[in-house]
PyMOL commands that place a pseudoatom at each C-alpha (Angstrom):
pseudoatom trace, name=CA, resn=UNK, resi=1, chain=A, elem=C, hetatm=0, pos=[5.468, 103.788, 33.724]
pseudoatom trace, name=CA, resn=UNK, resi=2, chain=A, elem=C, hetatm=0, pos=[7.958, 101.152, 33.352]
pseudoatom trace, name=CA, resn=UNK, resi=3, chain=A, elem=C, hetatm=0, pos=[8.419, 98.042, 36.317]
pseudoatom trace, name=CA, resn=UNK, resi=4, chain=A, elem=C, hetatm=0, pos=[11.342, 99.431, 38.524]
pseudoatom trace, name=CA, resn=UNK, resi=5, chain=A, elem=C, hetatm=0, pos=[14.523, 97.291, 38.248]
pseudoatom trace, name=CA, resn=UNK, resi=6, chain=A, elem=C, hetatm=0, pos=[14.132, 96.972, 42.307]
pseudoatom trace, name=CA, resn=UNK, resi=7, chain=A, elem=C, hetatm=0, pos=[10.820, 94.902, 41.924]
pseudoatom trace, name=CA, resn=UNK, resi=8, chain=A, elem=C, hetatm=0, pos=[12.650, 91.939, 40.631]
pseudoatom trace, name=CA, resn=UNK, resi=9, chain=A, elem=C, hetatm=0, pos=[12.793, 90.749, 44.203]
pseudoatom trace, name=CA, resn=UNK, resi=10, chain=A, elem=C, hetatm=0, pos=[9.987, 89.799, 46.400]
pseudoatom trace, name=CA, resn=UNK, resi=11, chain=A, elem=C, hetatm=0, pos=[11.556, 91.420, 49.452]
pseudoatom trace, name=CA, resn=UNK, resi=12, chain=A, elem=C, hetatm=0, pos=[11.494, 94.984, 47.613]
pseudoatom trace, name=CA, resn=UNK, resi=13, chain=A, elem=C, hetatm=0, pos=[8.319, 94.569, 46.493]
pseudoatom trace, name=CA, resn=UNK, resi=14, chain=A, elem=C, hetatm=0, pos=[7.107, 93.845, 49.647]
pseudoatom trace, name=CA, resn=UNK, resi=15, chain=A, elem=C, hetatm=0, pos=[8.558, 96.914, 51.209]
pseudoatom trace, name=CA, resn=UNK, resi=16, chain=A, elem=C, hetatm=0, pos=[7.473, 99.244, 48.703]
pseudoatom trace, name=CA, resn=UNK, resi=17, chain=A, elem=C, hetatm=0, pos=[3.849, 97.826, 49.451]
pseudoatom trace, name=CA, resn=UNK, resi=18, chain=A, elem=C, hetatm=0, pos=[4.272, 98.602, 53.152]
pseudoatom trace, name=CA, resn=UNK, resi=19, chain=A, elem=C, hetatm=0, pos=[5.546, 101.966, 52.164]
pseudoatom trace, name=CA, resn=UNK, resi=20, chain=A, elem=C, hetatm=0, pos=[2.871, 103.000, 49.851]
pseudoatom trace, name=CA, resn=UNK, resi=21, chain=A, elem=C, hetatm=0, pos=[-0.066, 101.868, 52.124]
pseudoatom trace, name=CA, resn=UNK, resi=22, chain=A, elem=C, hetatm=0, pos=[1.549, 103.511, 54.963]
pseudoatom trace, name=CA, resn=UNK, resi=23, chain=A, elem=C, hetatm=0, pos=[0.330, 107.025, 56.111]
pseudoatom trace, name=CA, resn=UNK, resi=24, chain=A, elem=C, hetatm=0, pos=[3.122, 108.257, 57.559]
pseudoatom trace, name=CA, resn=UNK, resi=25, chain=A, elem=C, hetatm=0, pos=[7.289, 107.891, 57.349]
pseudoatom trace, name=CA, resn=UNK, resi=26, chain=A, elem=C, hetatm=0, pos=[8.695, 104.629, 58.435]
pseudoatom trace, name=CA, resn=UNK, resi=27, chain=A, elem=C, hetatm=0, pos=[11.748, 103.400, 59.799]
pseudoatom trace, name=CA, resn=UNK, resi=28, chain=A, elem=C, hetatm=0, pos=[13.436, 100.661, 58.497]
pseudoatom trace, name=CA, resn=UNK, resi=29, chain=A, elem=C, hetatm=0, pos=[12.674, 98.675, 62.282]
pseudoatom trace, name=CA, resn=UNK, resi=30, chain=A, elem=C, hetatm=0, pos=[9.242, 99.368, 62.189]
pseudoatom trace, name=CA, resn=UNK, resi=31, chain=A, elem=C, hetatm=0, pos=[9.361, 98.251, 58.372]
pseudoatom trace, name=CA, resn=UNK, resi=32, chain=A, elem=C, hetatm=0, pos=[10.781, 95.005, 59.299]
pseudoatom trace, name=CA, resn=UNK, resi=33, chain=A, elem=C, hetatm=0, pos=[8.353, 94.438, 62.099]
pseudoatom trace, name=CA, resn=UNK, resi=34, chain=A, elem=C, hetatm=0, pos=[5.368, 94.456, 59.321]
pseudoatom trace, name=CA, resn=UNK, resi=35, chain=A, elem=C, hetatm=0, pos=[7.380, 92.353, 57.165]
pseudoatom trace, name=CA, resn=UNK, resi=36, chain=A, elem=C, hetatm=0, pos=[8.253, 89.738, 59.951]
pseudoatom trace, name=CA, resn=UNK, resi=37, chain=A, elem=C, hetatm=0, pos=[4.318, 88.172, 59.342]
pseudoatom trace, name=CA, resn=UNK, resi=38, chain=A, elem=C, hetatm=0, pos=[5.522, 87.750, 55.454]
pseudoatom trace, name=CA, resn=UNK, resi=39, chain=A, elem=C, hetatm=0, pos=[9.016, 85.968, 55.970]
pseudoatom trace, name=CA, resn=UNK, resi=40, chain=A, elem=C, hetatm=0, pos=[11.231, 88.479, 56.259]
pseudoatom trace, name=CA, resn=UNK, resi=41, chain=A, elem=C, hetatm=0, pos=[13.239, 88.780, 59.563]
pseudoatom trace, name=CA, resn=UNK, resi=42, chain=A, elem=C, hetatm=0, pos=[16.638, 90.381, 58.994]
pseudoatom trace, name=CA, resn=UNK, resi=43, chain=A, elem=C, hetatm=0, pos=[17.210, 93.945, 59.047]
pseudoatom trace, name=CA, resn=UNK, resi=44, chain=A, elem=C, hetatm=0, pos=[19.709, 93.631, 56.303]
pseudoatom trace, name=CA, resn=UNK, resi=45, chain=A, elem=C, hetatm=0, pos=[17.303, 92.108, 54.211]
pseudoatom trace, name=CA, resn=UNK, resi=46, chain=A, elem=C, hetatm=0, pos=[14.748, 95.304, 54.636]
pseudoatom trace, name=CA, resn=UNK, resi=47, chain=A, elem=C, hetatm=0, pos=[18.307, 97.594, 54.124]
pseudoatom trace, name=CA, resn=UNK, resi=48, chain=A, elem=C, hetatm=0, pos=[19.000, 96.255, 50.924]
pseudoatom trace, name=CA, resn=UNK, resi=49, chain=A, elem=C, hetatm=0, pos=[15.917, 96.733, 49.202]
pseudoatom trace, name=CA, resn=UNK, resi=50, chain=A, elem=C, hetatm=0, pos=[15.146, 100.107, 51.069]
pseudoatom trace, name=CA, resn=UNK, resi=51, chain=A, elem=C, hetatm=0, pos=[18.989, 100.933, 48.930]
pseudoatom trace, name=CA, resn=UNK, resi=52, chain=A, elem=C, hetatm=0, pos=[17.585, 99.293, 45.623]
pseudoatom trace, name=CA, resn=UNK, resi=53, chain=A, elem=C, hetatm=0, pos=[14.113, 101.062, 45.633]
pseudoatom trace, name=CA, resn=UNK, resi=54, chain=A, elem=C, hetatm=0, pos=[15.981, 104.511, 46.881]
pseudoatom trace, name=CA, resn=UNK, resi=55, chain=A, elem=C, hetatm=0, pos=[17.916, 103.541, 44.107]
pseudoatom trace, name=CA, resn=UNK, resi=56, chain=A, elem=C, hetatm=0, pos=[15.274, 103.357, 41.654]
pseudoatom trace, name=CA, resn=UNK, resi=57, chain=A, elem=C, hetatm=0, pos=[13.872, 106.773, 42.761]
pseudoatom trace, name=CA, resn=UNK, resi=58, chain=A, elem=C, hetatm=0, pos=[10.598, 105.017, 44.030]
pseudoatom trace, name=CA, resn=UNK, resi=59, chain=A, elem=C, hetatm=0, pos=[11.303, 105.687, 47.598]
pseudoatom trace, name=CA, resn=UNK, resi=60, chain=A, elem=C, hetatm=0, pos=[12.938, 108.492, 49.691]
pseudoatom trace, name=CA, resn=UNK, resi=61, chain=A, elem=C, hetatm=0, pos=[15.131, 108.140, 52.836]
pseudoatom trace, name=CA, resn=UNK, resi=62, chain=A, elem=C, hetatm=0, pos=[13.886, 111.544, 55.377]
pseudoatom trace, name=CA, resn=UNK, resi=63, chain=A, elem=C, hetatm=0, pos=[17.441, 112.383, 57.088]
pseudoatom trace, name=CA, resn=UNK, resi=64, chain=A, elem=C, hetatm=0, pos=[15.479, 114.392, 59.550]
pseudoatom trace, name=CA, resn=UNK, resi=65, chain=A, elem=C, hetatm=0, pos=[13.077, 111.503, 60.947]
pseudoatom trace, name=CA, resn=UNK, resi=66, chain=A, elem=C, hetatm=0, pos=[15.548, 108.621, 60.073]
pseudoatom trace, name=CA, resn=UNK, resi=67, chain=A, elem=C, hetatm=0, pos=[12.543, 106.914, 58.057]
pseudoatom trace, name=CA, resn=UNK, resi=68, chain=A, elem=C, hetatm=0, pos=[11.488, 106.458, 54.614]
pseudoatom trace, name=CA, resn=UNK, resi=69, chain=A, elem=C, hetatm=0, pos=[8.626, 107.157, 52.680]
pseudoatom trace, name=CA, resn=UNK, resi=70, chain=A, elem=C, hetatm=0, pos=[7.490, 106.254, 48.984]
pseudoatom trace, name=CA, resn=UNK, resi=71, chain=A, elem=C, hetatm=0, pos=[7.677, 108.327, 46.240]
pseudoatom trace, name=CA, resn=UNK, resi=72, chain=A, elem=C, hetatm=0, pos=[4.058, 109.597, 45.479]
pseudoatom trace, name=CA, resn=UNK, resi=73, chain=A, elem=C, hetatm=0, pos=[4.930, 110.995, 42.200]
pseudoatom trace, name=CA, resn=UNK, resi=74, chain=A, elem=C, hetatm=0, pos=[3.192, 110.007, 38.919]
pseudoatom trace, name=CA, resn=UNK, resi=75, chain=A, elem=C, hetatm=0, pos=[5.854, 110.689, 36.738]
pseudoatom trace, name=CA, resn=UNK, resi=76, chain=A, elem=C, hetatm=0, pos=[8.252, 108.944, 35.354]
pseudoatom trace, name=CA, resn=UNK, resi=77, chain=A, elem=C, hetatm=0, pos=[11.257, 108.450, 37.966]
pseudoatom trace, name=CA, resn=UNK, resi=78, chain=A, elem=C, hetatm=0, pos=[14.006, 110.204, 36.210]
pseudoatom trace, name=CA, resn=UNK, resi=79, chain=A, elem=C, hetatm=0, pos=[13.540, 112.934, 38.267]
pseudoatom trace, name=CA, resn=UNK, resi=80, chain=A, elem=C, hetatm=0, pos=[16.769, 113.271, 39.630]
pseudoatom trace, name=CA, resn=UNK, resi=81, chain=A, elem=C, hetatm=0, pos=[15.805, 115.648, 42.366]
pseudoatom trace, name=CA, resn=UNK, resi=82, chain=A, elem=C, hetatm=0, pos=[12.703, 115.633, 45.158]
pseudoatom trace, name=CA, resn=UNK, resi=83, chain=A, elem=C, hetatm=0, pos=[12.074, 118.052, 47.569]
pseudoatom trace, name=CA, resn=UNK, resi=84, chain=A, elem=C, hetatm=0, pos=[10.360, 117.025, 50.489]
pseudoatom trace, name=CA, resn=UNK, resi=85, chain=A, elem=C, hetatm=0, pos=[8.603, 119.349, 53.438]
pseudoatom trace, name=CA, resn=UNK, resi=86, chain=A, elem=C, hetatm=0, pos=[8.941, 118.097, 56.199]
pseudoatom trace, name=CA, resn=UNK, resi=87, chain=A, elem=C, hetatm=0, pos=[7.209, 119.490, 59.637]
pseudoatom trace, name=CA, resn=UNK, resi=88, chain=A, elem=C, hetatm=0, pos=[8.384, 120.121, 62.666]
pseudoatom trace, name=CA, resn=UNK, resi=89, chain=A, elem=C, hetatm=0, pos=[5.596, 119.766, 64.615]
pseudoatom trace, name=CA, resn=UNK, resi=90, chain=A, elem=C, hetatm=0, pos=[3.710, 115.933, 63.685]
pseudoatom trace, name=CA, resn=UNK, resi=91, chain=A, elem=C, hetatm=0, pos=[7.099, 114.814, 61.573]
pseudoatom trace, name=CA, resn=UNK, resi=92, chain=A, elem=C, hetatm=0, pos=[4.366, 114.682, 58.537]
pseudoatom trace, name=CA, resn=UNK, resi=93, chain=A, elem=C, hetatm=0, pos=[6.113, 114.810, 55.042]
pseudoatom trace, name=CA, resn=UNK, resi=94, chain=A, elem=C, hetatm=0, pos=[4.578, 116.124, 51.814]
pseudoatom trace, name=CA, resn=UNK, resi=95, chain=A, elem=C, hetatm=0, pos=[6.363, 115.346, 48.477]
pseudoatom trace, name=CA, resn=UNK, resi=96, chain=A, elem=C, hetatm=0, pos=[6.564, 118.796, 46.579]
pseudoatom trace, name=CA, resn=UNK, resi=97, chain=A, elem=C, hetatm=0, pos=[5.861, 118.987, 42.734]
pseudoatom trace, name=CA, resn=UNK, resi=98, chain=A, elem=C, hetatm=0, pos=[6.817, 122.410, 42.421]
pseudoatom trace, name=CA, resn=UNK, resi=99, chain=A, elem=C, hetatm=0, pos=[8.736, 122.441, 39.322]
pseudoatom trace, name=CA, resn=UNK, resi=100, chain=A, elem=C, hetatm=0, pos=[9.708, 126.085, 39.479]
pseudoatom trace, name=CA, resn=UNK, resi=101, chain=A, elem=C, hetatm=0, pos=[11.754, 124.791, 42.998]
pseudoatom trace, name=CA, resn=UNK, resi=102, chain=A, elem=C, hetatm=0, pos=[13.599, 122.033, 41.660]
pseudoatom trace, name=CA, resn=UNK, resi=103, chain=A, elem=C, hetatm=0, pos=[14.295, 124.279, 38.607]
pseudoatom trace, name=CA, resn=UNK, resi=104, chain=A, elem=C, hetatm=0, pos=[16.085, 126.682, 40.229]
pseudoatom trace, name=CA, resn=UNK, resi=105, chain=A, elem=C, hetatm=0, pos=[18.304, 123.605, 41.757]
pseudoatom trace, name=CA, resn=UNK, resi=106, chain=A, elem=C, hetatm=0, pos=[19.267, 122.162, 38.643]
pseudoatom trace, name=CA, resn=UNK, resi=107, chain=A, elem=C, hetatm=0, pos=[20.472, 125.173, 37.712]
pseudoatom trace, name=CA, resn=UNK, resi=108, chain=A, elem=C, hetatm=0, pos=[23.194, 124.602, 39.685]
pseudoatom trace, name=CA, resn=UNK, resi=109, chain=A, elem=C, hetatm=0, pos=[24.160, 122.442, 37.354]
pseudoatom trace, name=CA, resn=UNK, resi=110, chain=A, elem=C, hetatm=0, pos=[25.281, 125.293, 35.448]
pseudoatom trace, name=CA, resn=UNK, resi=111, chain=A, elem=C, hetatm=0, pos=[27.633, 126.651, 38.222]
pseudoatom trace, name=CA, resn=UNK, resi=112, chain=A, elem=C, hetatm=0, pos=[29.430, 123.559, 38.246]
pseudoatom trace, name=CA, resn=UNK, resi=113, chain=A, elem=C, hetatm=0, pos=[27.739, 121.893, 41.015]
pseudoatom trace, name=CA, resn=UNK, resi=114, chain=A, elem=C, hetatm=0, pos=[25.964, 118.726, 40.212]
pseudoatom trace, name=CA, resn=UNK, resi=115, chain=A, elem=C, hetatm=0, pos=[23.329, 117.062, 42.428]
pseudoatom trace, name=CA, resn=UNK, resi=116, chain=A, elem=C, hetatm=0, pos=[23.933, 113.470, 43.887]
pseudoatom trace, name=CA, resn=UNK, resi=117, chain=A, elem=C, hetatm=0, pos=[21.405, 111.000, 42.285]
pseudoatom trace, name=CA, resn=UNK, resi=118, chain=A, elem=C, hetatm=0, pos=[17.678, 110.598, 43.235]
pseudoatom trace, name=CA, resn=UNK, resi=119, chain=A, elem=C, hetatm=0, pos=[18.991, 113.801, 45.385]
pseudoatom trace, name=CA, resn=UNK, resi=120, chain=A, elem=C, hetatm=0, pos=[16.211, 114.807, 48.432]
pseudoatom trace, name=CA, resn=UNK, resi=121, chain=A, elem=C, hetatm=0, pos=[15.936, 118.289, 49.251]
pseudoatom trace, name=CA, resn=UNK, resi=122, chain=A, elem=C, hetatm=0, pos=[14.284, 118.384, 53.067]
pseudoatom trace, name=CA, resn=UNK, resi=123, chain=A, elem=C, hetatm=0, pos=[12.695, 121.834, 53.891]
pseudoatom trace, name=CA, resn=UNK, resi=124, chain=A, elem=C, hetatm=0, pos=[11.929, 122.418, 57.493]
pseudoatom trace, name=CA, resn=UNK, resi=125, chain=A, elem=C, hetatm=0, pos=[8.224, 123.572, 57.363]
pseudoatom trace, name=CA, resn=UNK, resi=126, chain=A, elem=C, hetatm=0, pos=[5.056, 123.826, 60.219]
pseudoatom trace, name=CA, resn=UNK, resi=127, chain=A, elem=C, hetatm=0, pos=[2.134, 122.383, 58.238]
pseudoatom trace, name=CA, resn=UNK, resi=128, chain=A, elem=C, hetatm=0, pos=[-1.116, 123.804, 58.060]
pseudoatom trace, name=CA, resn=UNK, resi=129, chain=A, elem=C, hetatm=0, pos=[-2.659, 121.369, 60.921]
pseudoatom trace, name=CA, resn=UNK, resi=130, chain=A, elem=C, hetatm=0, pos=[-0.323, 121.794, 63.265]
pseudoatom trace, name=CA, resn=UNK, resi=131, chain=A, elem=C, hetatm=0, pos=[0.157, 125.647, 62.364]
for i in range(1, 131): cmd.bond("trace and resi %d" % i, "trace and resi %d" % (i + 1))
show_as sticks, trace
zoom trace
């Protein structure tokens, strides 16, 4: 998989390292307070590389929780849609790699309607531990 454009700054890489060690959704405050220990101590540094990696389809803002998590997809990112559950319970997220789901979205291409880029579907689930 090619080196996402984001990575060409240390900042970025550093929050996509938070974000992929992390085990649950973080916000972009709680990001910068792990990142204050390696130099970084601005929020609108964390901002502008959580907008590059979003960007680069490597990470994924969560509306719902007002956090972000990392993309935990192997493919390559030209996905142009995720679909995220989400529960309502523990706030846990699960990345979905159901193809036959986004499928039926791009349709909508079709119809006209075109999805936004790196587009994040959030579905509103209860999650087996907490069900």
């Amino acid at each position: 998989m090619a080196r996402p454009s984001s990575l060409s700054s240390p900042a970025t890489e550093l929050v996509l390292n938070v974000l992929r060690k992390a085990k649950e959704p973080m916000s972009a405050y709680a990001l910068l307070e792990k990142l204050k220990k390696k130099g970084i101590k601005s929020p609108p540094t964390v901002y502008r590389a959580l907008e590059a990696l979003i960007s680069d389809g490597v990470v994924h803002k969560i509306k719902e929780l007002g956090a972000y998590v990392a993309c935990d997809c192997t493919e390559d990112h030209e996905h142009a849609l995720s679909v995220i559950a989400v529960c309502g319970d523990c706030k846990g997220v699960t990345e979905l790699h159901d193809h036959g789901i986004i499928h039926s979205f791009e349709t909508l291409h079709k119809q006209g309607i075109r999805l936004q880029e790196h587009a994040v579907i959030e579905l509103p689930v209860i999650c087996n531990a907490c069900a």
